[in-house]
N, C-alpha and C positions, 0 to 999 in steps of 0.2 A: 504494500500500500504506500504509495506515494502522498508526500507534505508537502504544502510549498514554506518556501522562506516563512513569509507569514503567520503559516501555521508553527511554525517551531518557533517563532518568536512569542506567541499565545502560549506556548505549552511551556516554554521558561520563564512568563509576565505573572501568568494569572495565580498561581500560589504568591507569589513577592507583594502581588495585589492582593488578595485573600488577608495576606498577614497582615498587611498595613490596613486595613479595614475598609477597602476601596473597592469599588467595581470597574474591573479592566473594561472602558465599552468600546475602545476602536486601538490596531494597532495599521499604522501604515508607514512603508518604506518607499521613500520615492529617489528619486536622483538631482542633488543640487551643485551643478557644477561638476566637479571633480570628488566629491564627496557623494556619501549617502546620509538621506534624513531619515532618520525615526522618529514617526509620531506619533504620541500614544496619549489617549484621550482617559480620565479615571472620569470617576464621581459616587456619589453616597446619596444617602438620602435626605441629608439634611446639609446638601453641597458639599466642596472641597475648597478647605481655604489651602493659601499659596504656603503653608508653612507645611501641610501634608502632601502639598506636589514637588517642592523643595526635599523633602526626603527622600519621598519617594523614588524621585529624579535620581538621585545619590547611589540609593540602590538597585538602581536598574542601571545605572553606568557602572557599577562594580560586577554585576552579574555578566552584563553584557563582555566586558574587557575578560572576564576569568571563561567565560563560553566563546569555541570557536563558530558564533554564528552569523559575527560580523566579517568571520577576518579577517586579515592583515589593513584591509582599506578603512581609510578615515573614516568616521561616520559623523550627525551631528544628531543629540538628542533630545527631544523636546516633548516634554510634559506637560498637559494640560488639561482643562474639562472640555464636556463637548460645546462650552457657550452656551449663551443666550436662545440661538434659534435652534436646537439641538433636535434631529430627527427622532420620531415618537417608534420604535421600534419593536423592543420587549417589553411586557406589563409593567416592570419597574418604572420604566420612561413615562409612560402616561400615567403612573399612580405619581411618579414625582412633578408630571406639569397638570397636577389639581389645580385647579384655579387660574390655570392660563388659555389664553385662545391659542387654536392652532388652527393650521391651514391643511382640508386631511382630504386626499384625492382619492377616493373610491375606484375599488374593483371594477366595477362596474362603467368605468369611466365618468362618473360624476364628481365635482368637489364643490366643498360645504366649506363655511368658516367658522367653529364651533368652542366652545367656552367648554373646558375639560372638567366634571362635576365630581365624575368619580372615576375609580380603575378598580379593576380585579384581574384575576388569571385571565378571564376569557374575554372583555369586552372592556370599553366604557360607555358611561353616562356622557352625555354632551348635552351642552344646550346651543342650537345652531341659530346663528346671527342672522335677520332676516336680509334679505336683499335690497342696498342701500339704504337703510334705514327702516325701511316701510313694513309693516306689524309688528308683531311681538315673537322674540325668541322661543322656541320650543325645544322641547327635552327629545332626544332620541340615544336609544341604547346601541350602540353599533358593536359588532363582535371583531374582534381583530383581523379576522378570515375580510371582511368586507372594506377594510382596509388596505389599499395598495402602497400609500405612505402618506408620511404626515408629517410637520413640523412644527415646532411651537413658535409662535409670534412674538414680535416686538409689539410691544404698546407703549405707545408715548400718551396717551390721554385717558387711562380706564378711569371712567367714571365711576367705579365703588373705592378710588381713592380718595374722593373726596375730604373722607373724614381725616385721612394721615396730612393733606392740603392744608384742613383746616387749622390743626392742631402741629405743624410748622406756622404756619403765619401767628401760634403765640408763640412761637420763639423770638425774642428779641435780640433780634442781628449783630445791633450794638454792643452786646452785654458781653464781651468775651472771659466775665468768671475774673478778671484779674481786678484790683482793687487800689 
């Protein structure tokens, strides 16, 4: 049975992941220049700050230098999360973009813009955004099977911010605590 590269980079990541309490969700090698890039995406369910990617980083450059799966050629290494618009994949993904919209192109060749409610093993809740503004949002349960792919959205204006809006504006700008 044949691996590719890829795969044997997954098969030396994902325990060093495990143990640092991460979920390995992307590994890719591409070619920059005269060197090779590694890039390897983590996250958790309550995100990943840079002080657990900064480790991590660490030991996946000692793992990698002590395994022949680089070889001899340069490489360059780079740790990170999957961002902001992170593609909704495995159930983890969508039980972790609760409460954000995402853009989710159906099986079917359909695509909806849909506010993510809930997640489980098999599906999620969404509440789909009417069509440029005009009626009211409706709830539908989609199973992951009826998902072709999906990604969570930026919003710059959700309006159920309001209230953290509100309650910045009593913060007074001026007051920087010193005396």
């Amino acid at each position: 049975m044949s691996t590719t590269h890829t795969d044997r980079l997954r098969a030396l990541l994902e325990p060093l992941a495990e143990q640092a309490g991460l979920d390995l969700e992307d590994v890719r090698v591409t070619r920059a220049g005269s060197r090779r890039q590694v890039q390897i995406d983590v996250d958790t369910d309550g995100g990943v700050d840079m002080d657990a990617i900064a480790e991590f980083s660490r030991v996946v450059g000692e793992a990698l230098d002590e395994s022949d799966l680089m070889g001899d050629e340069a490489y360059l290494l780079e740790v990170g999360s999957p961002g902001a618009e992170r593609p909704l994949v495995l159930p983890r993904h969508w039980q972790r973009a609760e409460g954000r919209l995402a853009r989710i192109h159906l099986a079917d060749g359909g695509e909806i813009v849909a506010r993510v409610l809930e997640a489980d093993e098999d599906g999620a809740l969404v509440e789909v955004q009417p069509v440029k503004g005009r009626g009211r949002p409706k709830e539908r349960r989609l199973a992951y099977a009826e998902v072709a792919r999906a990604r969570v959205q930026v919003e710059f204006n959700r309006k159920d911010d309001d209230a953290l809006l509100d309650a910045a504006a009593d913060f007074d700008e001026g007051d920087d605590g010193a005396e």
